[in-house]
DRENDO-908007 format. One line per field, with one value per residue (C-alpha): x, y, z; residue number from 1. Coordinates in steps of 0.1 Angstrom, whole numbers. Layout:
# residues N
c1	(X, ...)
c2	(Y, ...)
c3	(Z, ...)
nr	(NUM, ...)
***
This chain:
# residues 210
c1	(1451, 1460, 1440, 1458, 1448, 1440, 1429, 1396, 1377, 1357, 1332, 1348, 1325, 1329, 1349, 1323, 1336, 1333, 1317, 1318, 1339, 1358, 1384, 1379, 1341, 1340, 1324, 1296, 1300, 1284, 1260, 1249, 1244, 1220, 1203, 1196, 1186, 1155, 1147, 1141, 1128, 1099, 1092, 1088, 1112, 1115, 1136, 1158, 1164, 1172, 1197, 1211, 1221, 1232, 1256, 1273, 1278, 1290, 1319, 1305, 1317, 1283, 1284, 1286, 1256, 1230, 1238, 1234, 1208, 1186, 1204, 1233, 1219, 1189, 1193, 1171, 1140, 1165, 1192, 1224, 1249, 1276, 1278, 1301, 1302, 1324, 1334, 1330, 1362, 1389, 1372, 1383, 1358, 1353, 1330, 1311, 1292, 1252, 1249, 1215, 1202, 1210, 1190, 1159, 1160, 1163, 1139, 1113, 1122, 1123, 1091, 1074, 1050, 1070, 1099, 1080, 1098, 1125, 1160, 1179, 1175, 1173, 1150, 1146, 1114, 1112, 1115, 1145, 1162, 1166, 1180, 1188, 1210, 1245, 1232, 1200, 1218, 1240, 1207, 1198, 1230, 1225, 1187, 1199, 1230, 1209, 1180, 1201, 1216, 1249, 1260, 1257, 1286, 1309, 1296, 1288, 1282, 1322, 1310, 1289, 1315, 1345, 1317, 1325, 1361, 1368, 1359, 1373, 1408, 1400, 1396, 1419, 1449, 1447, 1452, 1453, 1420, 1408, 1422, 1405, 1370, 1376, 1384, 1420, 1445, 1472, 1481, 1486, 1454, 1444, 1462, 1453, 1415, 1418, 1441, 1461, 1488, 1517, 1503, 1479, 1513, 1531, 1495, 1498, 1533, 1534, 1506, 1527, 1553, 1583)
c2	(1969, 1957, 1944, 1917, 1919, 1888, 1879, 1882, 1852, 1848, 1824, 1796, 1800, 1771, 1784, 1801, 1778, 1742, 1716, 1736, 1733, 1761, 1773, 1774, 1766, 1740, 1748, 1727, 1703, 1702, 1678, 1700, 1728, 1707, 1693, 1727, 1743, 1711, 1714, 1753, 1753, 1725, 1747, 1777, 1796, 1824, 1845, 1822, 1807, 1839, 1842, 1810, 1813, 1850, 1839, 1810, 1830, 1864, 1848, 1879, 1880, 1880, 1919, 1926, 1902, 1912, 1951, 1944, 1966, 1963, 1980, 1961, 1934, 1951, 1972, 1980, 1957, 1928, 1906, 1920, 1891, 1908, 1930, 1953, 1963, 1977, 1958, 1972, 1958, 1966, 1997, 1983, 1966, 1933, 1920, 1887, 1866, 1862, 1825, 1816, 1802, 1824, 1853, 1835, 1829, 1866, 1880, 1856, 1872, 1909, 1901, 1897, 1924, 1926, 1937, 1969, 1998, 1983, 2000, 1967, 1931, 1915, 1942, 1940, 1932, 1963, 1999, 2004, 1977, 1982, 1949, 1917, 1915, 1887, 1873, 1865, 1856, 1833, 1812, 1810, 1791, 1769, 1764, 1754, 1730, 1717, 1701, 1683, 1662, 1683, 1694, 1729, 1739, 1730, 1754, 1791, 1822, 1820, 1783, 1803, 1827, 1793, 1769, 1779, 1792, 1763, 1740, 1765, 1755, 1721, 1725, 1746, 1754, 1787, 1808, 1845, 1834, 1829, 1858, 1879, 1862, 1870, 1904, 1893, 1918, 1897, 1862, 1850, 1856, 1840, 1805, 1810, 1811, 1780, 1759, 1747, 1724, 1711, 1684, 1702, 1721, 1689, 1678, 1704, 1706, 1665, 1675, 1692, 1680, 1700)
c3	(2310, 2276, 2250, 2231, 2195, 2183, 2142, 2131, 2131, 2093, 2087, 2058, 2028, 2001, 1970, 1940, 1918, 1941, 1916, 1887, 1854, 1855, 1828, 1791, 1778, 1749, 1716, 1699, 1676, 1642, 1655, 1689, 1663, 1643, 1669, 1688, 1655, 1652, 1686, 1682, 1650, 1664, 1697, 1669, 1693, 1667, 1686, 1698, 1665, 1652, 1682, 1679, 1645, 1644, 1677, 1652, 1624, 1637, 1664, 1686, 1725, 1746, 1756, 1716, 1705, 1724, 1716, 1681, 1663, 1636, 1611, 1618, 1601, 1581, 1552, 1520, 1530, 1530, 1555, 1546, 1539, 1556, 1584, 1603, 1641, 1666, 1695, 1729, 1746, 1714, 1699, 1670, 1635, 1627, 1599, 1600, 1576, 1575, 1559, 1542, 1568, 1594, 1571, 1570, 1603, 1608, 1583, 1602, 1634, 1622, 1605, 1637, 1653, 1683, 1662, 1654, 1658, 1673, 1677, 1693, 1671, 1708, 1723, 1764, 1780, 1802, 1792, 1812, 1793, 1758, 1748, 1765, 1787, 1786, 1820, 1800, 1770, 1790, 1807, 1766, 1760, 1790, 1780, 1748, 1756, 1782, 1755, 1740, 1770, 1774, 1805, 1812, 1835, 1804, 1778, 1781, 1756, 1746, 1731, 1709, 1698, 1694, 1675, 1641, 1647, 1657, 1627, 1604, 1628, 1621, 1584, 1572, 1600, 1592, 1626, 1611, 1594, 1631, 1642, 1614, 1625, 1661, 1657, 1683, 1680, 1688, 1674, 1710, 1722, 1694, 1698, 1735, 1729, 1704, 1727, 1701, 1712, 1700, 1686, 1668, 1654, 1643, 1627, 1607, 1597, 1590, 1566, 1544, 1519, 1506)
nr	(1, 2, 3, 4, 5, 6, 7, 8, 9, 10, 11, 12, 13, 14, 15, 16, 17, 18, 19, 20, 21, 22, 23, 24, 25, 26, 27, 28, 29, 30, 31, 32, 33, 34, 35, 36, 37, 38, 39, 40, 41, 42, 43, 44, 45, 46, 47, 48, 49, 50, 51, 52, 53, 54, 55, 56, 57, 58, 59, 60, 61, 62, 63, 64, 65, 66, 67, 68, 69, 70, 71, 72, 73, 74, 75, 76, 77, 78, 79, 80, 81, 82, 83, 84, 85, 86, 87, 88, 89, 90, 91, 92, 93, 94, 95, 96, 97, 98, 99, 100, 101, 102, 103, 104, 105, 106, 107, 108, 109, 110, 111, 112, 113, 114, 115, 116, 117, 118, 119, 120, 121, 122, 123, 124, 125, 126, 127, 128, 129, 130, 131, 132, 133, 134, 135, 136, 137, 138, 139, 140, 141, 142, 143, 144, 145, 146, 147, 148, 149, 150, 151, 152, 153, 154, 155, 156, 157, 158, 159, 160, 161, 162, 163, 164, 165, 166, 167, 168, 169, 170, 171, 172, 173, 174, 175, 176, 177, 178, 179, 180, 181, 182, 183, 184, 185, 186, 187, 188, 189, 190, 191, 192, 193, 194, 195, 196, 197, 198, 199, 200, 201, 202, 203, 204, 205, 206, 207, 208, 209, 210)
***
């Protein structure tokens, strides 16, 4: 006798992303940096400080910020005030500035015991970890975003990497200034990853005369 084959019966799971904000994360606003900087500065969060500031300044995708290494940053006893790395998903440079502020932060970090030695400017906890990892990195951003009364699901570790981006956008118009920062390849990705609109377009066309 035969068996009629009837369709596999699968339990419904809710969809990973039900309740969540989902798509593009926002970046912070002058004001959430300053207010994250006070709040770390108070807790003496050296570290995170130091990690805070270095994520605004150098634009850096997650995977690329935490891999960062000492001598990245570090050379001849001092903060460099530019630096240079590689980034893992182009294979290609980009360059970033260190502002004031972000250097002191750093020096206070790499002036710290723990720093001793150290290979990785974010070292790991555990031997088998040499540095941080973006998962950690990522509950960092939502620790941070969180103090200050935002809501978590709407920012992530590519806030970090948009913050300052995006004011220079604001401030200037210039997209292949972005693009430079960012390290994009293509101009499309580019104007993707800032949502520029149309309206942002006309903006900046009715702001100049001829």
């Amino acid at each position: 006798m035969s068996t009629t084959n009837l369709p596999a019966i699968r339990e419904c799971r809710p969809a990973w992303n039900k309740g969540r904000i989902v798509g593009q994360k926002l970046p912070l606003l002058p004001r959430h940096v300053w207010a994250i900087r006070v709040r770390l500065e108070i807790a003496d969060r050296v570290r995170d400080l130091a990690l805070f500031n270095t994520a605004i300044d150098s634009k850096l995708r997650g995977c690329d910020l935490v891999k960062l290494k000492v001598a990245d940053v570090y050379a001849a006893s001092q903060v460099k005030e530019r630096a240079s790395i590689i980034q893992s998903k182009t294979q290609k440079p980009v360059r970033f500035e260190i502002t004031e502020g972000t250097r002191k932060s750093l020096a206070a970090w790499l002036a710290n015991p723990m720093m001793v030695g150290s290979q990785y400017l974010w070292p790991g906890r555990f031997h088998e970890r040499p540095h941080i990892s973006t998962r950690q990195y990522a509950r960092l951003v939502r620790d941070w975003v969180t103090s200050i009364g935002l809501e978590p699901s709407a920012y992530g570790t590519h806030s970090m990497r948009r913050t300052k981006v995006a004011q220079i956008y604001r401030k200037t118009g210039n997209l292949r200034a972005v693009q430079l920062l960012l390290g994009h390849t293509k101009m499309d990705s580019t104007v993707r990853y800032l949502g520029v609109e149309l309206e942002d377009a006309l903006a900046i066309a009715e702001a100049v005369e001829i």
